[in-house]
C-alpha positions as CSV (number, residue, x, y, z in Angstrom):
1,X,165.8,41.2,-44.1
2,X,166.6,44.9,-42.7
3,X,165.5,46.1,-39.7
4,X,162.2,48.5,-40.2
5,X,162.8,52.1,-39.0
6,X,159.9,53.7,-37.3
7,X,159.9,57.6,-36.9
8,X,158.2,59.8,-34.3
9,X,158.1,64.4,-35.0
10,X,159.4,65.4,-31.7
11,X,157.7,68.9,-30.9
12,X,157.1,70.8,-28.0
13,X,154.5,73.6,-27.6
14,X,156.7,76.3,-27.6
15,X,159.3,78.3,-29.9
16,X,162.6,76.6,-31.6
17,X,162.3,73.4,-29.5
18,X,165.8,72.1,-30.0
19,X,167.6,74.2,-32.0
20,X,167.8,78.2,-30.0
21,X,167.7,80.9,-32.3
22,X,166.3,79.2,-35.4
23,X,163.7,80.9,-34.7
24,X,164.9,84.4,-36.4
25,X,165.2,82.5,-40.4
26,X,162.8,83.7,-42.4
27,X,161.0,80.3,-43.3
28,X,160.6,79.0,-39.9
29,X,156.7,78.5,-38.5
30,X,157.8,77.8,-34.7
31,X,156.6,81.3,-33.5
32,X,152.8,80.5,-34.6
33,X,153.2,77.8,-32.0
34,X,150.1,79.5,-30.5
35,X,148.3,78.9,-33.3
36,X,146.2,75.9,-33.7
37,X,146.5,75.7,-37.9
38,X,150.0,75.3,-37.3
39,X,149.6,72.1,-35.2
40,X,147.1,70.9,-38.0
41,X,149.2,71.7,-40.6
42,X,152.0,69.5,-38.9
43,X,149.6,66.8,-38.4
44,X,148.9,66.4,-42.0
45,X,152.4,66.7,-43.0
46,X,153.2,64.0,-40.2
47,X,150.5,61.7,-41.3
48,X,151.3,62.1,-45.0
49,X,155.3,60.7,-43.9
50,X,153.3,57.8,-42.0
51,X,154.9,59.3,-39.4
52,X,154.3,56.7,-35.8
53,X,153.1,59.6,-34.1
54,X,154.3,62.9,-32.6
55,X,155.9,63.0,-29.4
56,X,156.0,66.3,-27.7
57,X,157.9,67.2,-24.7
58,X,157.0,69.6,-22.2
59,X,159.0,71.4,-18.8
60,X,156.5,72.8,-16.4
61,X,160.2,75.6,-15.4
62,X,162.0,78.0,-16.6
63,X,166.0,77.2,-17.9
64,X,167.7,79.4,-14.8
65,X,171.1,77.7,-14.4
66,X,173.0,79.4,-17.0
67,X,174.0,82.3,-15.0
68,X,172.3,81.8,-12.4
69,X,169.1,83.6,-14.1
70,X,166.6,83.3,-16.7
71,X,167.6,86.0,-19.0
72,X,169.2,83.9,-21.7
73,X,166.2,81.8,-21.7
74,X,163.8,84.7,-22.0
75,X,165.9,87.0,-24.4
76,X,166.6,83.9,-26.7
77,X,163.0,81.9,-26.6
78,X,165.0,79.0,-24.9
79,X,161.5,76.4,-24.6
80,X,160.0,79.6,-22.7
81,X,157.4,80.9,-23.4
82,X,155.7,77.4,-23.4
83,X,152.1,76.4,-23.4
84,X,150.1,73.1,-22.6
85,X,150.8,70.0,-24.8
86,X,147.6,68.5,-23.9
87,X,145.3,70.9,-25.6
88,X,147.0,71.2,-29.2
89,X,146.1,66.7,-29.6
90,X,142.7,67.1,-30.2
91,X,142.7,69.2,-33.0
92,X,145.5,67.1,-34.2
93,X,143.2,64.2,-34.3
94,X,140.8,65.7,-35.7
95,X,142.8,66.2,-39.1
96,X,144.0,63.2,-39.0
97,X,143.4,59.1,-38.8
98,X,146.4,57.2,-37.8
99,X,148.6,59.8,-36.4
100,X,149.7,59.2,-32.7
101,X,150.3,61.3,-29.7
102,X,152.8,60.8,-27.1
103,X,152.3,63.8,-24.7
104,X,154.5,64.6,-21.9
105,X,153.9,65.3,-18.3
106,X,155.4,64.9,-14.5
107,X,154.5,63.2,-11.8
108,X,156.0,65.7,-9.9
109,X,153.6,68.2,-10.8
110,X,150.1,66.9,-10.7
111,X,148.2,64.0,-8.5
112,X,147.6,60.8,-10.3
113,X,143.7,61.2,-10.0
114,X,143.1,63.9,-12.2
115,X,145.7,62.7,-14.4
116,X,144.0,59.8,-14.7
117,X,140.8,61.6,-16.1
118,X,142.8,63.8,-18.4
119,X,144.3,61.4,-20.3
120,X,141.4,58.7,-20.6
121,X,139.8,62.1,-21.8
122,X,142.6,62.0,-24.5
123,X,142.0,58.7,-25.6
124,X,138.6,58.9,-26.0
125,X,138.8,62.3,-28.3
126,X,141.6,60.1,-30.3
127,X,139.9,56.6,-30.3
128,X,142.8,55.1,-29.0
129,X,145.7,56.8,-30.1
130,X,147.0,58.8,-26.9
131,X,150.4,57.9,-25.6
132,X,152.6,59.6,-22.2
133,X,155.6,60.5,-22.2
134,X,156.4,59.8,-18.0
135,X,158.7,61.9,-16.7
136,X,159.8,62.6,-13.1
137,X,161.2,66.6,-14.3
138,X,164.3,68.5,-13.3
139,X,163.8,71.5,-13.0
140,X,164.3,73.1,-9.5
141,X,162.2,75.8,-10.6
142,X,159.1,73.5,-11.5
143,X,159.3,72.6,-8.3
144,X,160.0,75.9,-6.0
145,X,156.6,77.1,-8.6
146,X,154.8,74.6,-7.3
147,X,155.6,75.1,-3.5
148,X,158.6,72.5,-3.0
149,X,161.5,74.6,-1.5
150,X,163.8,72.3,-3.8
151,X,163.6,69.4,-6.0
152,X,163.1,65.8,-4.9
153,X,166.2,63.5,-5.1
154,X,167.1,61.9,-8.4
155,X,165.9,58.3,-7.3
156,X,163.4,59.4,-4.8
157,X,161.5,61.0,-7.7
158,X,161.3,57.4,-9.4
159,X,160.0,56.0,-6.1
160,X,157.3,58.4,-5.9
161,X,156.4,57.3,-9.7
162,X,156.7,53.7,-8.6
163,X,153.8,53.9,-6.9
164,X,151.8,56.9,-9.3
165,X,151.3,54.1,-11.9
166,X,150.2,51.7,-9.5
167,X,147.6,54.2,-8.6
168,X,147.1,54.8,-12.5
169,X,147.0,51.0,-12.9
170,X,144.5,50.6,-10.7
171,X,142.0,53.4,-12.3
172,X,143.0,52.8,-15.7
173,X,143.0,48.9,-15.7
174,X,141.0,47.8,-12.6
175,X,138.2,50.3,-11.3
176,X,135.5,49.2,-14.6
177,X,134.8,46.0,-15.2
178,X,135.0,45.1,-19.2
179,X,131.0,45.1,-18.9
180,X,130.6,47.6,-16.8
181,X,129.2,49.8,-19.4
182,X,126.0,48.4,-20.8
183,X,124.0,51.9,-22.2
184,X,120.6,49.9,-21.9
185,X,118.1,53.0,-22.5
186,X,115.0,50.5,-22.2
187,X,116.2,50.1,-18.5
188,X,117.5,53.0,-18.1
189,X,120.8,51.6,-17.0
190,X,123.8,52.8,-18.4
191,X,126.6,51.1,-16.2
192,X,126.5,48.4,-13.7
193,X,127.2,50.0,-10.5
194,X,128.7,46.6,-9.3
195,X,131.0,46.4,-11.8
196,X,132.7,49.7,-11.0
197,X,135.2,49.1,-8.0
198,X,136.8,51.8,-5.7
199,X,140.6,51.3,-6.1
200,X,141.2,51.3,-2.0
201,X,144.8,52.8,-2.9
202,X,146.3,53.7,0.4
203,X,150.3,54.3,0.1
204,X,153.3,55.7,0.7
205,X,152.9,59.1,-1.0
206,X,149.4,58.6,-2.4
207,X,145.8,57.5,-1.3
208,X,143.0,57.4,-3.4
209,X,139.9,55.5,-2.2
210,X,137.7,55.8,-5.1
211,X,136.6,54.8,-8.9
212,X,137.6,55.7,-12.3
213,X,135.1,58.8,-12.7
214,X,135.7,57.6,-17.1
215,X,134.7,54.7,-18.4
216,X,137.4,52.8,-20.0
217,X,139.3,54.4,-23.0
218,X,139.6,52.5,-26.1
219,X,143.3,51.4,-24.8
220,X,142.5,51.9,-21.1
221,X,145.8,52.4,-20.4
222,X,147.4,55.3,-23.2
223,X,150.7,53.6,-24.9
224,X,153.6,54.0,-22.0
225,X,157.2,56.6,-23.2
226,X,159.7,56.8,-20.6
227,X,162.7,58.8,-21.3
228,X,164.6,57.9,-18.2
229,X,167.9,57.0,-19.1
230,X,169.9,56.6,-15.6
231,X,170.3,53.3,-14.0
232,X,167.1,54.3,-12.2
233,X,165.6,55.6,-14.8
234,X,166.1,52.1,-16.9
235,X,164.9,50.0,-14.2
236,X,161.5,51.7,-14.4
237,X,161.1,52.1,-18.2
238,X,161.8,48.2,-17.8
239,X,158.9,47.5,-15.9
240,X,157.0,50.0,-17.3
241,X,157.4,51.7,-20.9
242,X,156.5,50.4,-24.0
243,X,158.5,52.8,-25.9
244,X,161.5,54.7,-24.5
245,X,163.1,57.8,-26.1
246,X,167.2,58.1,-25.1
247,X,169.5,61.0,-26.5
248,X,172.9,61.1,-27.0
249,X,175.5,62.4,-29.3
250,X,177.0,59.6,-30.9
251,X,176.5,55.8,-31.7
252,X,179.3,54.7,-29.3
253,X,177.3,56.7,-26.7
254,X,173.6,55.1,-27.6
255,X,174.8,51.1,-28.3
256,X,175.3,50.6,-24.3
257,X,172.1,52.5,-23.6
258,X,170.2,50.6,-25.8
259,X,171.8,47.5,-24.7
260,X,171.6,47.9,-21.0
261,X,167.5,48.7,-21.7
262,X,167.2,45.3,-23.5
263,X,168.8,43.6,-20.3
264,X,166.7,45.1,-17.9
265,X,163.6,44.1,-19.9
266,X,164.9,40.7,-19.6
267,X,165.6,40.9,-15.8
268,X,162.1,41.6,-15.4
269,X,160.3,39.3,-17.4
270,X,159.7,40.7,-20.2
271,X,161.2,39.9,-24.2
272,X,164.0,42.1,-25.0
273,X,162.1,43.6,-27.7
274,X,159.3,43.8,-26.2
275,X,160.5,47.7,-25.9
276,X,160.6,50.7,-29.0
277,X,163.7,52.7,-28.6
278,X,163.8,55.7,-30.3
279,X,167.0,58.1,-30.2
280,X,167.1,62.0,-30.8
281,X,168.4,62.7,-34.4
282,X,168.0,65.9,-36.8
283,X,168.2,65.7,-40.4
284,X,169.0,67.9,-43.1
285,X,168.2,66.6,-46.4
286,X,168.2,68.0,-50.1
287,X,168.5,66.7,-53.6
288,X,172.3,66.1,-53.5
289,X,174.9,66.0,-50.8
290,X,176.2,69.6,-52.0
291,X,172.3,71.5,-51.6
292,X,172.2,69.5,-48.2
293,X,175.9,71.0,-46.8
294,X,175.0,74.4,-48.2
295,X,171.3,74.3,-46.2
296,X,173.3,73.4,-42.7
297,X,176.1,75.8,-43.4
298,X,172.9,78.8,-43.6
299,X,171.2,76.9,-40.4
300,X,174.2,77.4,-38.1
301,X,174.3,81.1,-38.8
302,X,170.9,81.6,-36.8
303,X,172.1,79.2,-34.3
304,X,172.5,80.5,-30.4
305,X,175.8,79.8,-28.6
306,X,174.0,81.0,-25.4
307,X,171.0,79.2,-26.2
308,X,172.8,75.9,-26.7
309,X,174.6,76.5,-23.0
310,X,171.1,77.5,-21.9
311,X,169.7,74.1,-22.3
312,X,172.6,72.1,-21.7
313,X,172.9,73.5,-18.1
314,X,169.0,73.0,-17.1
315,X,169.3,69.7,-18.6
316,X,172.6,69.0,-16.8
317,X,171.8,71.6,-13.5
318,X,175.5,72.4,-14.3
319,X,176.2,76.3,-14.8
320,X,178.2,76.3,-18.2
321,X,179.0,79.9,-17.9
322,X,181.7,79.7,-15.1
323,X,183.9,77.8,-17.4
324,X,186.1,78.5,-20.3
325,X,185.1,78.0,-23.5
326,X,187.8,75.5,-24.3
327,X,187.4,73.7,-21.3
328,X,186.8,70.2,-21.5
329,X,183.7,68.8,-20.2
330,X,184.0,66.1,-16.8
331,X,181.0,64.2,-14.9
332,X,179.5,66.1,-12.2
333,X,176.7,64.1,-10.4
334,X,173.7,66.5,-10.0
335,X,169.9,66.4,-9.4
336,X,168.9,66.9,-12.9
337,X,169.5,64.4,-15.6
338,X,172.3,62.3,-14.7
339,X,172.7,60.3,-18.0
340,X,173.3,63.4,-20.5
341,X,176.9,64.4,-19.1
342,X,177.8,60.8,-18.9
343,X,177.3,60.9,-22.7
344,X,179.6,63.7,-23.3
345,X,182.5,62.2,-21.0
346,X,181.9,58.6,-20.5
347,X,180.6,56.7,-23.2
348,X,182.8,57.4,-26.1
349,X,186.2,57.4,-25.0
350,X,187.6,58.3,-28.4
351,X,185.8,61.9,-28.0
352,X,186.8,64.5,-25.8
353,X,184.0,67.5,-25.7
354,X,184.7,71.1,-24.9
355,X,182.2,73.7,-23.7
356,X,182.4,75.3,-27.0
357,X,181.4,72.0,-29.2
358,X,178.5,71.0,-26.5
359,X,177.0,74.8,-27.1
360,X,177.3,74.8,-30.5
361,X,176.2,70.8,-30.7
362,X,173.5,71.5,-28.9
363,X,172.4,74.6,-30.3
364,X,171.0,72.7,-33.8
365,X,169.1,69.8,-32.7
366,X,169.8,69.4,-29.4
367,X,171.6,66.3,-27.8
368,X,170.9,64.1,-30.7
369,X,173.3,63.8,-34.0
370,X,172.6,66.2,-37.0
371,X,172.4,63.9,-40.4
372,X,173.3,66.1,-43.7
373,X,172.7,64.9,-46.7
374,X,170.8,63.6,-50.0
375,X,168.0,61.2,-49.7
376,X,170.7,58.2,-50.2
377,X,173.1,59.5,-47.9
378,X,170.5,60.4,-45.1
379,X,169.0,57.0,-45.6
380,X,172.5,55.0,-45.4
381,X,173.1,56.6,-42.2
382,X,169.5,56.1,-40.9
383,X,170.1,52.3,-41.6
384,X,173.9,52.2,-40.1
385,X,172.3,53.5,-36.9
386,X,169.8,50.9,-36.7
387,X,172.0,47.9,-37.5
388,X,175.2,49.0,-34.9
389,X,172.8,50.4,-32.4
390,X,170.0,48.1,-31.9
391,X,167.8,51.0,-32.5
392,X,164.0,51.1,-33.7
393,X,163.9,54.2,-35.1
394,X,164.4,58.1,-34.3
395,X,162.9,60.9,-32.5
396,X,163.2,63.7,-35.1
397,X,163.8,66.8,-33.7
398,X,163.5,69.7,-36.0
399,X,165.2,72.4,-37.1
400,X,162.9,74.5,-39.3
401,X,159.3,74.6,-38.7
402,X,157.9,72.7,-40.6
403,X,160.1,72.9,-43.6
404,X,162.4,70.1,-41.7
405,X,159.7,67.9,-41.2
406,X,158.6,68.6,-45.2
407,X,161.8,67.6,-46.4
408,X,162.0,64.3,-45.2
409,X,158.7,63.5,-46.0
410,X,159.4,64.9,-49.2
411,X,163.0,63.2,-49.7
412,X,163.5,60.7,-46.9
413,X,160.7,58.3,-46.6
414,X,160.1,57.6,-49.9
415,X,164.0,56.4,-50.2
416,X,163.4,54.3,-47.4
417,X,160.5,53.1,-48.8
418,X,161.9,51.9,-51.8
419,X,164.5,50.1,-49.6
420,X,161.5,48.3,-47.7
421,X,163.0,49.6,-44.3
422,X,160.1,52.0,-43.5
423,X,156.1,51.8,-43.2
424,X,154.0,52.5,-46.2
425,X,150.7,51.7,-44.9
426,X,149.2,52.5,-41.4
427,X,148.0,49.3,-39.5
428,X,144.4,49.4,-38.1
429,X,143.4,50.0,-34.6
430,X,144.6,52.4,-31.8
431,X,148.2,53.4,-31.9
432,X,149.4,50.0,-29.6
433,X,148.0,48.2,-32.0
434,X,149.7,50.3,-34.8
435,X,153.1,50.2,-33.1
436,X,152.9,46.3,-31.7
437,X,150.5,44.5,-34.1
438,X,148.5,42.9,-31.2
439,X,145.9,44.4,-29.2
440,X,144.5,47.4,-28.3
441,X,145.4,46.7,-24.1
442,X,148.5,46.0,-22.3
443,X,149.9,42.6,-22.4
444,X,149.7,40.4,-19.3
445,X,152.8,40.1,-18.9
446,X,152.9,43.8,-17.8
447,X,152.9,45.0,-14.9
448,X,149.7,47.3,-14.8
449,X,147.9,43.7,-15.4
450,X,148.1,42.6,-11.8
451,X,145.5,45.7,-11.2
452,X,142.9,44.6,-13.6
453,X,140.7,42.3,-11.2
454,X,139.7,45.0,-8.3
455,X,136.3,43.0,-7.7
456,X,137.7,40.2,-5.4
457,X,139.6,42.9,-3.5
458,X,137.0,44.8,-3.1
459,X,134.2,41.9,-2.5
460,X,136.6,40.8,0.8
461,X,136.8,44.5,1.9
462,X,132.7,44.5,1.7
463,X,132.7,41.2,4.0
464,X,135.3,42.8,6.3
465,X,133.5,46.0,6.7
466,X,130.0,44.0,7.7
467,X,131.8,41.8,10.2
């Protein structure tokens, strides 16, 4: 039986996303990006292509290495301006009834207690269909905004998110009790004060002493993405994620990441596909293979050269402007995302990228692939991916909004369908249990379940503190 293929919208709250300078054709939506119809009407469109969920990505910086300044980021709408990703979900969820929502945001940027709240909040407004995107960011100027006179080392930053989840853990999955809440209006009682624990978190970089000011979410815990894709990077999405997102430009590139994910899972316990990996794709689909080529051949008119340098060098922190166009691209080890250039230089030794093909690559869809084709062509490549990869399915970055996400709904999905490679029902329940078939909580053989049974802890700290 073929593998099922599972596909997530990936959006950010901002202009052109992936793909600089689409912006400027005349049927693209991404400049009402302020507008909250336009998140609705994806939401619909998303739900309609049973769609897992929508994943959207967010940088709390501006993309200044190119040049050394932000003007090509400005000039060209180059992820800046961008806005909250929080904010648009709800309205999301109101339109909709299965859809889910992996938002991203950095522990660099914002202490795990009032996190904590803002996504239980989340789940609560989506009964149980919030997912986060972790993320440790990149961007030195995230971090000079924020105070930091520079960024925080590469593997520093996933030591300091070590230790955030445990302090997420402990909120999310230990501070209530499962009967805390009981909502008894004849007694007046509406939680059990003994059944709500302070967490007693003193660490390393964080101490919290108190509760959970939420009573537990649907999920408790939202549904864990980790796009981490450095050695580092996998070790924690091993121990932590339930899905992780990767990018890179061609299969040779993707098999070992995917592979390498699946050992660490193992290392630590858990089933290799225990784990969703999505990769970053774009498609462009019409009726026959002909309509498709001519739709891509008007698409890369509008594309940005400059814009496609712009996000390669924030993502890389490597300044693409002091080279030659036909130079050829080499490894540089740098604070920012460490596993992107590897995929340009290292992983398929059969391909040798210049700075010209990376801007121009990158400039429609980003890191990810660009499939062109008819329905049966798309879908062929869709599967080939799957089978030599290991893949679960794709994070579809878009190149028109919404008319990308439109077409394959429109000429993608039902071909899979009629293959019997692709979802054409929702399951029930909150998006774990949509994604996993299980329940709506985190198995116990995660980590966050060591944190659920705060009352003994706390029970000895109460005898302590008498004596």
């Amino acid at each position: 039986m073929a593998k099922q293929i599972r596909f997530n919208a990936f959006e950010m709250n901002c202009v052109a996303h992936q793909s600089p300078g689409l912006w400027r054709h005349p049927d693209d939506r991404s400049t009402e990006y302020k507008d909250l119809k336009y998140w609705t009407d994806l939401a619909k469109i998303l739900e309609r292509g049973k769609f897992d969920g929508v994943f959207i990505a967010d940088v709390l910086g501006v993309y200044d290495v190119y040049h050394g300044n932000n003007e090509h980021a400005l000039t060209g709408a180059v992820q800046v301006p961008v806005n909250d990703p929080l904010q648009v979900v709800p309205a999301m969820a109101a339109v909709t009834e299965h859809l889910g929502f992996g938002v991203t945001t950095s522990i660099s940027f914002e202490h795990p207690y009032p996190f904590a709240r803002r996504m239980t909040t989340l789940d609560h407004l989506t009964q149980g269909r919030a997912g986060w995107n972790i993320v440790t960011s990149y961007l030195e100027s995230g971090s000079k905004n924020l105070g930091l006179k520079t960024q925080v080392g590469h593997d520093q930053r996933y030591d300091i998110a070590d230790e955030y989840l445990e302090v997420l853990y402990k909120l999310w999955e230990g501070s209530w009790e499962e009967d805390a809440v009981v909502r008894d209006k004849a007694r007046g009682v509406f939680a059990d004060f003994k059944k709500v624990h302070p967490i007693r978190h003193e660490g390393k970089y964080f101490s919290v002493p108190g509760t959970h000011i939420c009573e537990p979410s649907p999920q408790r815990t939202p549904v864990l993405y980790q796009a981490g894709a450095s050695s580092r990077g996998q070790r924690f999405a091993s121990q932590n994620a339930e899905c992780v997102f990767i990018s890179a430009p061609t299969k040779a590139a993707v098999k070992p990441l995917v592979d390498g994910i699946r050992a660490n899972l193992v290392k630590e316990g858990r089933a290799a596909d225990s784990v969703l990996i999505y990769t970053m794709l774009a498609i462009v689909v019409d009726e026959t293979d002909e309509k498709a080529q001519q739709k891509f051949a008007e698409y890369q008119k509008y594309a940005s050269y400059d814009g496609g340098l712009t996000l390669v060098s924030g993502w890389t922190g490597v300044d693409f402007s002091q080279y030659q166009s036909t130079d050829q691209v080499e490894y540089i080890e740098t604070n920012a995302i460490q596993s992107l250039l590897n995929s340009y230089v290292k992983a398929d030794p059969e391909k040798v990228w210049t700075i010209e093909e990376i801007a121009k690559w990158t400039s429609i869809g980003g890191n990810g692939p660009v499939i062109v084709g008819s329905p049966t062509t798309v879908a062929d490549r869709l599967q080939e991916w799957v089978e030599e990869t290991g893949l679960d399915g794709f994070n579809l970055a878009y190149i028109l909004a919404h008319q990308s996400f439109e077409d394959i709904v429109e000429y993608v999905v039902p071909e899979l369908q009629r293959r019997g490679v692709y979802q054409t029902e929702y399951r029930t329940g909150t998006l774990r249990e949509k994604l996993f078939g299980q329940g709506p909580r985190l198995g116990d053989e995660h980590r966050a379940a060591q944190y659920r049974d705060l009352s003994h802890s706390t029970a000895q700290h109460a005898e302590l503190a008498e004596a």
